[in-house]
C-alpha positions as CSV (number, residue, x, y, z in Angstrom):
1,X,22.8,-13.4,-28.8
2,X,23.8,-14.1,-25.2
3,X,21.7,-17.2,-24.4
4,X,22.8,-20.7,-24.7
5,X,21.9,-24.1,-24.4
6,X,23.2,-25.5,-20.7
7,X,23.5,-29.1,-21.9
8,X,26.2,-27.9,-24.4
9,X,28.9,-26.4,-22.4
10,X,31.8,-28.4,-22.0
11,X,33.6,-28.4,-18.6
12,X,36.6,-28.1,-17.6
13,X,36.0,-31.2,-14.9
14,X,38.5,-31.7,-12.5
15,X,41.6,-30.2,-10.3
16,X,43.9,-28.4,-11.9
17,X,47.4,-28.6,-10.8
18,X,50.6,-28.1,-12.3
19,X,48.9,-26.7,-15.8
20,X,47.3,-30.0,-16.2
21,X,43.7,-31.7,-15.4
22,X,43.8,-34.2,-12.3
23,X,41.4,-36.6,-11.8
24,X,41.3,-37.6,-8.2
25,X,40.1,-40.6,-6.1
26,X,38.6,-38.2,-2.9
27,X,34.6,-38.7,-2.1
28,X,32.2,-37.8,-5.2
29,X,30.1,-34.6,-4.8
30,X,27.1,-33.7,-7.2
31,X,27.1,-29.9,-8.6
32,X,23.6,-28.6,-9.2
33,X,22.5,-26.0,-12.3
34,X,21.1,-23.6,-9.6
35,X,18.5,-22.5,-12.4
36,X,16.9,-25.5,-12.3
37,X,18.4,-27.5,-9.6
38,X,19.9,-30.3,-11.7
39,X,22.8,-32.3,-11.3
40,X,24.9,-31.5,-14.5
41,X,28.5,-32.4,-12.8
42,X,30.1,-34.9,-10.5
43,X,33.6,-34.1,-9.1
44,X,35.8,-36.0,-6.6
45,X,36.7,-34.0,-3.5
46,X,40.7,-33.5,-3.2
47,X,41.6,-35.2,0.7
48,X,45.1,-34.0,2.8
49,X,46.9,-35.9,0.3
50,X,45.4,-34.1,-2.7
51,X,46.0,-30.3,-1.7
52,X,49.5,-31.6,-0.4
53,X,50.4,-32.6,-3.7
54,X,48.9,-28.8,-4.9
55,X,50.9,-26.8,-2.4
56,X,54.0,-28.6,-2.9
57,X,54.0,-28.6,-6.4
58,X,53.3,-24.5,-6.3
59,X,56.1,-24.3,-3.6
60,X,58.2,-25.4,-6.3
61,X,56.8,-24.3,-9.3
62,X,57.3,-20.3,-8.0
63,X,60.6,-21.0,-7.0
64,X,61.8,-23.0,-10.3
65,X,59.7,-20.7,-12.4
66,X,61.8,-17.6,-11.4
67,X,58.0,-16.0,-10.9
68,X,59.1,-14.7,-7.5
69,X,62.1,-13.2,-8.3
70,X,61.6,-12.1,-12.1
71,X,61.6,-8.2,-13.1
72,X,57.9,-7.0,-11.4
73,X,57.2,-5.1,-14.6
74,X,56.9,-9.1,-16.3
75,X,54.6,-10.6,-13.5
76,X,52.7,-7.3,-15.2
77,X,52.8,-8.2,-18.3
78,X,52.0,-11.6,-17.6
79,X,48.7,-10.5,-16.1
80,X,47.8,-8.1,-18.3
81,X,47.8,-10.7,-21.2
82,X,45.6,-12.8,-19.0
83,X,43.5,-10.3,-18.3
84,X,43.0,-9.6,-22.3
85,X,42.3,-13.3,-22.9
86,X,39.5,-13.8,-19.6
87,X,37.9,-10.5,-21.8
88,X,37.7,-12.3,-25.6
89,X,37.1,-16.3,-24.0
90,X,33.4,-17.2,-24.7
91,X,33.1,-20.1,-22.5
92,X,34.4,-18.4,-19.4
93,X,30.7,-16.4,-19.3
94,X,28.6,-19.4,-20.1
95,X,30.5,-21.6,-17.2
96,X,30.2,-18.9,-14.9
97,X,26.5,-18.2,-15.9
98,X,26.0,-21.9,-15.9
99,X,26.9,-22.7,-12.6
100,X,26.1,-19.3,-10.5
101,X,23.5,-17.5,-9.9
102,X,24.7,-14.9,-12.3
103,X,22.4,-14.4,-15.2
104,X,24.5,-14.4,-18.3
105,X,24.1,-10.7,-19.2
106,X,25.0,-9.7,-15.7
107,X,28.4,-11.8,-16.6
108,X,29.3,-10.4,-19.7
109,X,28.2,-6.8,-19.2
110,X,29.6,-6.8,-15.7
111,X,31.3,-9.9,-14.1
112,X,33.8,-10.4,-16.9
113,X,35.0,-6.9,-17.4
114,X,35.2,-6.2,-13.4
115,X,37.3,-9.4,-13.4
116,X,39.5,-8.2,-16.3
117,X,40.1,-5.0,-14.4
118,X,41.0,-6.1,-11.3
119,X,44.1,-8.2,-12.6
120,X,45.1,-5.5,-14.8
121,X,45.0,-3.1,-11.7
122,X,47.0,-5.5,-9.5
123,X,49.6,-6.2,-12.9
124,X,50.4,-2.3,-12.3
125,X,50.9,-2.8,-8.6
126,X,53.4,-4.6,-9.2
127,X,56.5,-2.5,-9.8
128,X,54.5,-0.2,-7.8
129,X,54.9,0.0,-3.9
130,X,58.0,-2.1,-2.6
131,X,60.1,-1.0,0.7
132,X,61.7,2.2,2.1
133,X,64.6,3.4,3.4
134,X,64.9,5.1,6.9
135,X,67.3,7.6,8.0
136,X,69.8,6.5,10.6
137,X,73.5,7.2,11.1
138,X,76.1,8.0,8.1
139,X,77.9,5.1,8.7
140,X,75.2,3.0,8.4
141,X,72.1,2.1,5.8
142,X,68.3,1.2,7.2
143,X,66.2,-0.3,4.8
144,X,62.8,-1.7,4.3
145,X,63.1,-4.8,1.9
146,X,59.5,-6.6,0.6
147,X,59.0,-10.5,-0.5
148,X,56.7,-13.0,-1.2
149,X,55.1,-14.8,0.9
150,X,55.5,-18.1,-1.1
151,X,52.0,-20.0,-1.6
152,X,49.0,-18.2,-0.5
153,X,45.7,-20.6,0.2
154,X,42.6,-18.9,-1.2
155,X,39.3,-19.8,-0.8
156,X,36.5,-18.0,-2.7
157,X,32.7,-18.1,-2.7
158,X,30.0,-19.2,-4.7
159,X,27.9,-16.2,-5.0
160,X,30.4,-14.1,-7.3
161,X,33.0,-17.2,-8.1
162,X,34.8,-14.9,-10.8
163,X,35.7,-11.8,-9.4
164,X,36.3,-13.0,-6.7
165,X,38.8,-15.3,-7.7
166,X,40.6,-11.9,-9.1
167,X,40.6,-10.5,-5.7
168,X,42.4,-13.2,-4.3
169,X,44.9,-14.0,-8.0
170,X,45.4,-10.5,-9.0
171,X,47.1,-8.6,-5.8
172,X,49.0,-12.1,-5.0
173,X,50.8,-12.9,-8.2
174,X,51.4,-9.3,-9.2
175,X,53.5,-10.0,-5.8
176,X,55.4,-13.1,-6.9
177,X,53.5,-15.5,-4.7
178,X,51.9,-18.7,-6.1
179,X,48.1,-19.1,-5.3
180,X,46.6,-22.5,-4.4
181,X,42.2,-21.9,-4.9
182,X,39.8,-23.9,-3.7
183,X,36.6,-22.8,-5.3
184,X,33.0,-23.1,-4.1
185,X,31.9,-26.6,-4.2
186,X,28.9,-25.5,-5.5
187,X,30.3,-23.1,-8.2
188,X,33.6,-24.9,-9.2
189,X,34.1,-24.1,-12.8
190,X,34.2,-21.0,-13.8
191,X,37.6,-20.6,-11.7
192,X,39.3,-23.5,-13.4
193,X,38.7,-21.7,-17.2
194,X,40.3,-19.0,-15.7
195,X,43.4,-20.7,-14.5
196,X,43.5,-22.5,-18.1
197,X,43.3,-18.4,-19.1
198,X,46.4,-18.3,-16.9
199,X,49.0,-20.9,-17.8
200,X,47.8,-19.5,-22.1
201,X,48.5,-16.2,-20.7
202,X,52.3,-16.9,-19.7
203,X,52.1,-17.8,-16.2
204,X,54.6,-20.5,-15.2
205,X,52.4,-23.9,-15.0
206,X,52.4,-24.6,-11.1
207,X,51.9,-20.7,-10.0
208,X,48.1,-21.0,-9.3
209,X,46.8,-24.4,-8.7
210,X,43.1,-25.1,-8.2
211,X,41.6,-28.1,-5.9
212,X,37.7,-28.9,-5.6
213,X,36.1,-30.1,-2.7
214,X,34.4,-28.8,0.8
215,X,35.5,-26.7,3.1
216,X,35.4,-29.3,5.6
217,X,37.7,-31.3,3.8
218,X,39.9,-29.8,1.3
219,X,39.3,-26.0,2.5
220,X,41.2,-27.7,6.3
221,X,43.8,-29.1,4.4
222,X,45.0,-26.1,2.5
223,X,44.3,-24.0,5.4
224,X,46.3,-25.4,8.1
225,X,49.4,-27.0,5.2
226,X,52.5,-25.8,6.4
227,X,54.2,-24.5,2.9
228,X,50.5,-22.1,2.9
229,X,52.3,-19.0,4.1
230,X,49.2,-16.8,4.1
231,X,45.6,-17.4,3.6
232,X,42.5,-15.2,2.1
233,X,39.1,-15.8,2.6
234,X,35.9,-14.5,1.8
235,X,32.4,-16.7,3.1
236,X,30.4,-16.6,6.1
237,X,31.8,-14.6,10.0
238,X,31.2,-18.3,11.0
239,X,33.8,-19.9,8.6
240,X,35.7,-17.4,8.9
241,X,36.2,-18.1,13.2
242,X,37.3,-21.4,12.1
243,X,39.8,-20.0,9.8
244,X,41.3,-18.0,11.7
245,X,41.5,-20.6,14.9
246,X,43.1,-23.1,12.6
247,X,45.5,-20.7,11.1
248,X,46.7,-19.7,14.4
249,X,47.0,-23.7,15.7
250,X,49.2,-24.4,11.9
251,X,51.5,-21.8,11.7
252,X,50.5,-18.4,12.7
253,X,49.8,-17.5,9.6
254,X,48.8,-14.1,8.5
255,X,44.3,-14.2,7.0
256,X,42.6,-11.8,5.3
257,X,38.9,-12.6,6.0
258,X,36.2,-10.8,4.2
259,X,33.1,-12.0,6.1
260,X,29.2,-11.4,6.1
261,X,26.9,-8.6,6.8
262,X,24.1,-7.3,7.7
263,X,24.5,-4.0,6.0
264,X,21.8,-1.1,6.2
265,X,20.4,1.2,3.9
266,X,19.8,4.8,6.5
267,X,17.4,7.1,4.7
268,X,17.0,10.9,5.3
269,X,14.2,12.9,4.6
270,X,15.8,15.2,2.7
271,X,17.2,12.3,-0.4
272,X,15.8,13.8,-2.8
273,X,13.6,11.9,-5.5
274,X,11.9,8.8,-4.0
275,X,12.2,7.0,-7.4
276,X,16.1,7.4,-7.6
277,X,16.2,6.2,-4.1
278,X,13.9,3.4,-4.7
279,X,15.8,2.0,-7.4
280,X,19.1,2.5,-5.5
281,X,17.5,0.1,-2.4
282,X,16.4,-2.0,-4.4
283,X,19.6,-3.1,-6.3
284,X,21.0,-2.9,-2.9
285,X,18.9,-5.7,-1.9
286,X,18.4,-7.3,-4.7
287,X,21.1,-7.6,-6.6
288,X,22.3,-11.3,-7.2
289,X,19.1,-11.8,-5.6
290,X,20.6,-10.7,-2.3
291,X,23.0,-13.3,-2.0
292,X,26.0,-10.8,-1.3
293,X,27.9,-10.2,1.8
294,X,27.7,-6.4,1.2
295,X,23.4,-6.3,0.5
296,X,22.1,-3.4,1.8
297,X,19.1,-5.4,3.8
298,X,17.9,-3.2,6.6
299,X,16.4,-0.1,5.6
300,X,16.2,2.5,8.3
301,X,13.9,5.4,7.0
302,X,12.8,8.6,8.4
303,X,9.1,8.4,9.0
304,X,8.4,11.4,7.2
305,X,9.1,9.9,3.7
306,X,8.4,6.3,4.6
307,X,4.8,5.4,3.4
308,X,5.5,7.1,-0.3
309,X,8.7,5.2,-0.6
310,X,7.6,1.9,0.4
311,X,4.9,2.2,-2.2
312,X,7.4,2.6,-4.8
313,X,9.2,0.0,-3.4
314,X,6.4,-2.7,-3.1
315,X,5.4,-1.9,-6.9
316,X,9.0,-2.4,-7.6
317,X,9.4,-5.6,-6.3
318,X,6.2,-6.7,-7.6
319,X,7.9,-6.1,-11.3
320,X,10.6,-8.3,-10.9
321,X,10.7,-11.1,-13.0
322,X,12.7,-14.6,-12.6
323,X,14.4,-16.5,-15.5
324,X,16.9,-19.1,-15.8
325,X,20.6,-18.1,-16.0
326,X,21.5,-18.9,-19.2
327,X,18.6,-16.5,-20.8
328,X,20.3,-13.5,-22.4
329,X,16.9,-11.7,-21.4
330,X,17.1,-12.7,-17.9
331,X,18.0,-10.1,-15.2
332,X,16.9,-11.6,-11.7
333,X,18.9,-14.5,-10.4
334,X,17.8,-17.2,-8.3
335,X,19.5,-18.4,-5.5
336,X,21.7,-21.0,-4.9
337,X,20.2,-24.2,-4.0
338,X,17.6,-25.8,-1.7
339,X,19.3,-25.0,1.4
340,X,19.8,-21.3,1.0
341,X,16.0,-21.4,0.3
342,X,14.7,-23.6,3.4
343,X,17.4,-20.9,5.3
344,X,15.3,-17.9,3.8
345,X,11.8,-19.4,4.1
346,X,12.9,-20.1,7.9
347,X,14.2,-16.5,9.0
348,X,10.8,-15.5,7.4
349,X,8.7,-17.7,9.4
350,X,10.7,-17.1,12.7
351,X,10.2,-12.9,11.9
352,X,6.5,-13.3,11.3
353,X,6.3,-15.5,14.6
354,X,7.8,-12.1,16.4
355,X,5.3,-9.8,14.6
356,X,6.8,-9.2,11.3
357,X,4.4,-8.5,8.5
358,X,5.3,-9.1,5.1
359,X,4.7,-6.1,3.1
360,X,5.4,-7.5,-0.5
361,X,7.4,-11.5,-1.4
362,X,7.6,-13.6,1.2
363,X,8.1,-16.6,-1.0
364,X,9.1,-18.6,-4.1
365,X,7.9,-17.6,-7.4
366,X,5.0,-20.0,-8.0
367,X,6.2,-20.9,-11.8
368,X,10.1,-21.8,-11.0
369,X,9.3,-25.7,-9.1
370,X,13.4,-26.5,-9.9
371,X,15.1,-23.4,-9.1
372,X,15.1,-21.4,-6.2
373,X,13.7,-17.9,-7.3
374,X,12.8,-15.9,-4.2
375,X,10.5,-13.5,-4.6
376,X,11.7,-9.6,-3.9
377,X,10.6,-9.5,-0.2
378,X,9.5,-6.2,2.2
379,X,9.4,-6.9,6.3
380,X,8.1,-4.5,8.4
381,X,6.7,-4.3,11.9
382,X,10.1,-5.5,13.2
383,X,12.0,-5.0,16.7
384,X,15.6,-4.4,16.6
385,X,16.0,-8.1,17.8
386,X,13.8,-9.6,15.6
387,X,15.7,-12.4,13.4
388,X,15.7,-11.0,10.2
389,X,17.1,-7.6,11.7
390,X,19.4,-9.7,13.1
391,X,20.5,-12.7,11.2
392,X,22.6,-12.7,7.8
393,X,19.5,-14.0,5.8
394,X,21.7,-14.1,2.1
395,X,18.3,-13.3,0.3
396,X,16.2,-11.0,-1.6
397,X,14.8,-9.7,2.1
398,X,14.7,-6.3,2.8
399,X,13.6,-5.3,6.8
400,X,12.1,-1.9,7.7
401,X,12.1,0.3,10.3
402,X,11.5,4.0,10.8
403,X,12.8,6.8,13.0
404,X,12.1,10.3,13.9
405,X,15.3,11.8,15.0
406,X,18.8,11.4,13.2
407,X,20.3,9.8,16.5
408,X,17.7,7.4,16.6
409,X,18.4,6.3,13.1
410,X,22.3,6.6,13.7
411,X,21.0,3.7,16.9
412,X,19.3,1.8,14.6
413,X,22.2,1.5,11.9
414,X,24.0,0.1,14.8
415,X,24.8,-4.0,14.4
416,X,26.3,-5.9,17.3
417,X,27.8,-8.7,15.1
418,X,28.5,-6.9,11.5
419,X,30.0,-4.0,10.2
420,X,30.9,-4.6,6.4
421,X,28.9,-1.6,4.7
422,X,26.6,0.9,5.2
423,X,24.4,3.4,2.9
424,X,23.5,6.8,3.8
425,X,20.9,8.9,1.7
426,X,20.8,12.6,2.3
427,X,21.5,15.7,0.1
428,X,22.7,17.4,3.3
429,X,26.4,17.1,3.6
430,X,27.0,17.6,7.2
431,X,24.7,14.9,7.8
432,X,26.1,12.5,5.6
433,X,29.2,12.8,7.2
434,X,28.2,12.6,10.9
435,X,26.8,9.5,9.8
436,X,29.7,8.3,7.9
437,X,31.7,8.8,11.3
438,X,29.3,7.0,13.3
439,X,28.4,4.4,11.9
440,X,31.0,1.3,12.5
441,X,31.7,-0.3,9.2
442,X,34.2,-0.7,6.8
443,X,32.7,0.9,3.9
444,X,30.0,3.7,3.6
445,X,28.5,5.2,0.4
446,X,27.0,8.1,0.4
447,X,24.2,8.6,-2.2
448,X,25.0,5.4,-4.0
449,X,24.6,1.6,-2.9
450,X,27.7,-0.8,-4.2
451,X,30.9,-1.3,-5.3
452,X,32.3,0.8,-8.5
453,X,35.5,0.3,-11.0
454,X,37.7,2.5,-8.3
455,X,39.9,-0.8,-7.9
456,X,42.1,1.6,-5.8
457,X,39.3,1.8,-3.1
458,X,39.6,-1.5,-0.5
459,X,36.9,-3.2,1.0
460,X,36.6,-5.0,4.2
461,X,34.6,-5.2,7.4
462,X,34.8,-4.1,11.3
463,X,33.9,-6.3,13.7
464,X,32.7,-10.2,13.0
465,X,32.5,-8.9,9.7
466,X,36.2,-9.4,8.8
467,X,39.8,-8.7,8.9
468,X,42.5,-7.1,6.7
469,X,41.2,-5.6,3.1
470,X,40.2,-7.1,-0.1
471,X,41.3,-4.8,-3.4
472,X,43.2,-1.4,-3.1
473,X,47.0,-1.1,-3.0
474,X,46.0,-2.5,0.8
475,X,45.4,-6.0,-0.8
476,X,48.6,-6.1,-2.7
477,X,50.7,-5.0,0.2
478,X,49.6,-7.8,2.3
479,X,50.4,-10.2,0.3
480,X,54.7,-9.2,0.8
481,X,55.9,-9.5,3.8
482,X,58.4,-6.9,5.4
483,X,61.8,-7.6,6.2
484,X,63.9,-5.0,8.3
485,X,67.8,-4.8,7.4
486,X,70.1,-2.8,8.5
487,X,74.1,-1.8,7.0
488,X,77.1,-1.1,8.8
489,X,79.7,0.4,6.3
């Protein structure tokens, strides 16, 4: 049975630094169940002097350790028995459900295994792809050498706090770097079981370090820190500005940023069964009830097939069903917290005040007062500059609009301000790909709406939707740096 009791999970409270719990004396910070919107935590934020203490300690610790320098096929092994135990530990799922927004099924049929995965792909990365060597005169040897970084700063979201935390762990230890986390304030748990996972594992205490706190605060601090050779990021294209600037002013330091989106769903007339498709847009859009930077939230339909698949659709959402977290029946998750639903409600209201008309949702289910369950919502009617076309909404909120003519769909793909992903449905080939090639994102799927198990496959966003590439060899690479040499016999 996957459901538990929420008042009977014992937390791993705290920083976690140097294999050890740290209690600190920064300002206090209450973490809500977002389920029901109660405070079940208080932490203390880790200041300058805090995440100073962190980096310095994992400056050391990778360089004592021998972690950077040790036989790459170890740093493997090392990984792979961490990935083993993140698989068999109980209470990782229940923090993570818990905490999240992730419904405790969704965790251990799908959170905890991707996680597992992606460290075990990185673990074989890491005897894997290294330097070259370049032709230039006989009396003389060219080489490309790779290293470390050092201590990479990480700083991972709330709305998938696990695997994400692989994305940023996995590809940077399999390189001999030490990692530095600072979770979600609002999700901060989960991550420290997994660092506990870690040191059991065989990583050399020190290695990864994890600090709680804001981004304000303790997400500056580890940011611009000196010894922080390299920093990853995944949140919001308006964090992410700030990231970059301050990485720039403290170093010029190298950032991957995976950012938001505003990702859309282009559908052909000729996509074959309306149910499949249906389902596929819906799971786009509502999946972690839309609180993903890579939801598929504008739908961009050919006219001729719109009014039978937006019936499906409505009687879709309409079927959705909310429940609390830590439910093992529970498959819809709410979202966050207050704030994330006073942001929905108001990019509603501001899209109705422009002409929108709410097909189907529009607002909270009426029996879930604590938590913030949003019902599954349709907008059509809209301009290309209405808000919710617009805006980054991080909600289950899907916009319509209709075209006649593929280049008119192609136009209205378009996004000034994001280009993460994008989802073309057609059985036609040639048109698939001239839409692949125009539209400007970083990832397109064809026929299909998300991410699979293909950890070899990057991800990352055009435009102010990021920089650099999460997952794929890509990811590992970027966390070495390259260093030319060259021999004179």
């Amino acid at each position: 049975m996957l459901s538990f009791d929420p008042e009977k999970v014992s937390l791993p409270v705290g920083h976690y630094i140097n294999g050890h719990h740290i209690q600190t004396q920064g300002a206090a910070f209450a973490v809500k169940r977002p389920s029901d919107g109660k405070i079940y935590a208080t932490l203390r934020e880790a200041d300058a002097a805090d995440v100073d203490r962190a980096v310095q300690i994992a400056h050391q610790a990778v360089k004592i350790s021998g972690w950077a320098g040790c036989a790459p096929r170890e740093r493997g092994r090392v990984l792979r028995r961490w990935a083993d135990l993140i698989e068999q530990d109980s209470l990782l799922a229940q923090l993570e459900a818990l905490g999240s927004t992730r419904p405790v099924s969704d965790v251990v049929q799908h959170e905890i295994p991707f996680t597992a995965e992606a460290i075990r792909f990185y673990a074989e990365c890491a005897d894997k792809y290294s330097g070259d060597l370049f032709p230039t005169r006989d009396s003389s040897l060219g080489m490309l050498i790779t290293e470390p970084y050092g201590v990479i700063g990480a700083i991972t979201p709330w709305n998938f706090p696990l695997s994400m935390a692989s994305w940023k762990c996995g590809p940077a230890l399999a390189a001999g770097n030490a990692v530095v986390l600072k979770p979600s304030e609002l999700t901060p748990f989960s991550t420290v079981r997994m660092a506990e996972l870690a040191v059991q594992a065989g990583l050399p205490a020190g290695v990864l370090n994890i600090v709680q706190g804001s981004g304000a605060v303790t997400g500056h601090a580890l940011v611009t820190h000196p010894l922080v050779r390299k920093v990853s990021f995944t949140g919001s294209t308006v964090t992410g500005a700030r990231i970059m600037s301050d990485a720039a002013q403290h170093g010029m330091k190298p950032v991957t940023l995976e950012l938001g989106g505003k990702s859309p769903q282009l559908v052909f007339d000729d996509a074959g069964d309306i149910d499949v498709v249906a389902q596929r847009i819906l799971r786009g859009f509502t999946a972690n009830g839309g609180q993903a930077c890579v939801a598929g939230t504008r739908l961009i339909v050919q006219r001729a097939i719109a009014a039978p698949l937006l019936d499906r659709l409505t009687v879709l959402c309409r079927s959705v069903q909310p429940g609390v977290t830590w439910d093992g029946d529970s498959r819809y998750a709410p979202l966050i917290d207050e704030r994330q639903g006073n942001k929905v409600a108001s990019v509603i209201a501001a899209a109705k005040a422009q002409g929108a008309e709410v097909l189907v949702g529009g607002e909270r289910f009426a029996d879930t007062a604590e938590g913030w369950f949003w019902q599954p919502t349709l907008l059509c009617n809209l301009a290309q500059d209405n808000p919710a076309v617009q805006q980054e909404i991080f909600g289950p909120v899907l916009t319509v609009q209709t075209f006649e003519e593929e280049e008119e769909g192609l136009r209205l793909a378009a996004h000034e301000i994001y280009g993460l992903c994008a989802g073309v449905h057609t059985l036609s080939l040639p048109r698939a790909l001239r839409a692949m090639r125009a539209i400007e994102a970083g990832t397109v799927w064809i026929n299909r709406y998300g991410r699979s198990g293909d950890f070899i496959i990057p991800t990352g966003g055009f435009l102010g939707s990021g920089i650099g590439k999460d997952l794929g060899r890509q990811a590992f690479q970027a966390c070495q740096r390259q260093k030319s040499v060259l021999i004179d016999f």
